[in-house]
C-alpha atoms as one frame of an Amber mdcrd trajectory, in Angstrom:
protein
  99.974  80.183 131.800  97.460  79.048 128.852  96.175  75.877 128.642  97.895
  73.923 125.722  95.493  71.369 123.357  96.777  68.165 124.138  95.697  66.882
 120.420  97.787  69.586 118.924 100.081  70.948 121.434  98.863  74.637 121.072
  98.492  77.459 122.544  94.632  78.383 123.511  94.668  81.738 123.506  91.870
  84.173 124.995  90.646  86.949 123.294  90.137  90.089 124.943  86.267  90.992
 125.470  84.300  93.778 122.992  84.624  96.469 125.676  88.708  95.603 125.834
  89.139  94.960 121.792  87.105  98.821 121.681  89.844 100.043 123.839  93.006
  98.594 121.703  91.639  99.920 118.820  91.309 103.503 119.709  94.664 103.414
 121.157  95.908 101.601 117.792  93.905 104.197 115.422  95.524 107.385 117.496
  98.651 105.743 117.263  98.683 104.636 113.949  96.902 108.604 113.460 100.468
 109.908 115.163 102.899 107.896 113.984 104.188 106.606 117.417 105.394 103.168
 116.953 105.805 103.271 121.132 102.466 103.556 121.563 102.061 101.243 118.981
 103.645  98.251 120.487 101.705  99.013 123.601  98.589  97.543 122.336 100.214
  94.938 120.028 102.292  91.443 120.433 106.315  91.848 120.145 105.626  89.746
 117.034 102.863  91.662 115.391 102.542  91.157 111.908 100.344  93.432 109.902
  99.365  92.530 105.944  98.300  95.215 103.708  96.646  95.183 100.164  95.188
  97.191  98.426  93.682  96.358  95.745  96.113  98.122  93.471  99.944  96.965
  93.755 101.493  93.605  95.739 100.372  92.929  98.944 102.707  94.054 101.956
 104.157  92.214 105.373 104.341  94.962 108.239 106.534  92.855 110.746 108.315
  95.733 112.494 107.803  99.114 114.105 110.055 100.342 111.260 108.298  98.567
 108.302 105.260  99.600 109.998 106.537 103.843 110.380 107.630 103.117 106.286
 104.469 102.419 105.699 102.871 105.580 107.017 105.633 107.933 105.705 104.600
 106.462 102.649 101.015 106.847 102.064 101.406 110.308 103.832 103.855 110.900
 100.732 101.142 108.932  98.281  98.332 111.019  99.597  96.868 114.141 100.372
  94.096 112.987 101.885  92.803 109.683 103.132  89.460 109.509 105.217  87.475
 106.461 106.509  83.743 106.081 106.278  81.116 103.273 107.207  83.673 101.860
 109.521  82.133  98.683 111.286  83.652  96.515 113.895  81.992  92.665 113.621
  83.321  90.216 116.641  83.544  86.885 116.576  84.721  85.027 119.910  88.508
  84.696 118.586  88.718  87.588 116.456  87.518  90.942 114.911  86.645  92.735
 111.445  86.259  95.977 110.635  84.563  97.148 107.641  84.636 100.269 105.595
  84.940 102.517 102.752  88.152 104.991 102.441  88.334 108.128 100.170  91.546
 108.861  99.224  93.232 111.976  96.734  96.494 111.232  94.965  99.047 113.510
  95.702 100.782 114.095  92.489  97.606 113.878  90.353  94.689 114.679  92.311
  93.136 112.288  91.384  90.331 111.216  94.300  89.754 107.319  94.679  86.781
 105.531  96.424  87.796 101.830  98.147  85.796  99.179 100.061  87.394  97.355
 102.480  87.862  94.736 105.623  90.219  94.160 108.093  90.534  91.021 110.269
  92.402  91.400 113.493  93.160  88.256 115.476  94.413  88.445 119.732  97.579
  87.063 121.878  97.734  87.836 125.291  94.999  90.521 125.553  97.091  92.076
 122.045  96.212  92.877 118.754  98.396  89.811 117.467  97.471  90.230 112.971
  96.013  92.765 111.076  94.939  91.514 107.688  93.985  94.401 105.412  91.988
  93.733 102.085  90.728  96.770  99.780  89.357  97.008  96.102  88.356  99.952
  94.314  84.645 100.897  94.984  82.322 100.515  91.611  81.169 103.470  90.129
  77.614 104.830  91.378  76.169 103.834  87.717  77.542 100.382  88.716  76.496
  99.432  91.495
């Protein structure tokens, strides 16, 4: 059972070590990767919440394995391509960001877009408990 703080009557909560967080996110990319919600909810809390922006449109609340597979279906529909690049993990003792860049080709217009990003991912009972996703279109190479 985890130890409660007396002063605020909370949960502490124990984060899973590098080695194990390493391990939950390969098994959340492949799942994510396939579209299996099962497998999903294997490496996540029953309450997993999952917050998506970016950088273009309103910012989304993944709270289910169906809001989560709607999600997919739709930037599968969105895009004809999407690949990661520069990915990073950076852990801190009670949670985890990942860094990286994402190219991405419109669908319908073909149109090819360039985003920087971060995730922060947060840990309940040895599960990915949050996933907090914040992009923003990349500046242009003259801009940088």
């Amino acid at each position: 059972m985890p130890a409660l703080d007396s002063a605020r009557n909370r949960r502490f909560v124990m984060a899973p070590s590098v080695a194990e967080r390493d391990a939950l996110f390969q098994a959340f990319a492949k799942a994510l990767f396939k579209g299996d919600m099962d497998a999903l909810y294997q490496v996540v809390s029953p309450d997993f919440m999952w917050s998506f922006h970016d950088g273009l449109s309103v910012t989304k609340s993944l709270g289910s394995a169906e809001a989560i597979a709607a999600h997919i279906a739709e930037q599968k529909t969105l895009f004809s391509a999407q690949r990661f690049h520069d990915v990073v993990y950076h852990h801190l003792p009670d949670r985890s960001f990942m860094t990286f860049r994402i190219s991405e080709t419109v669908r319908e217009t073909g149109e090819m877009r360039e985003q920087r990003g971060v995730e922060q991912y947060t840990f309940t009972d040895g599960k990915v408990a949050t996933k907090d996703v914040y992009r923003k279109p990349a500046l242009k190479p003259s801009l940088q």
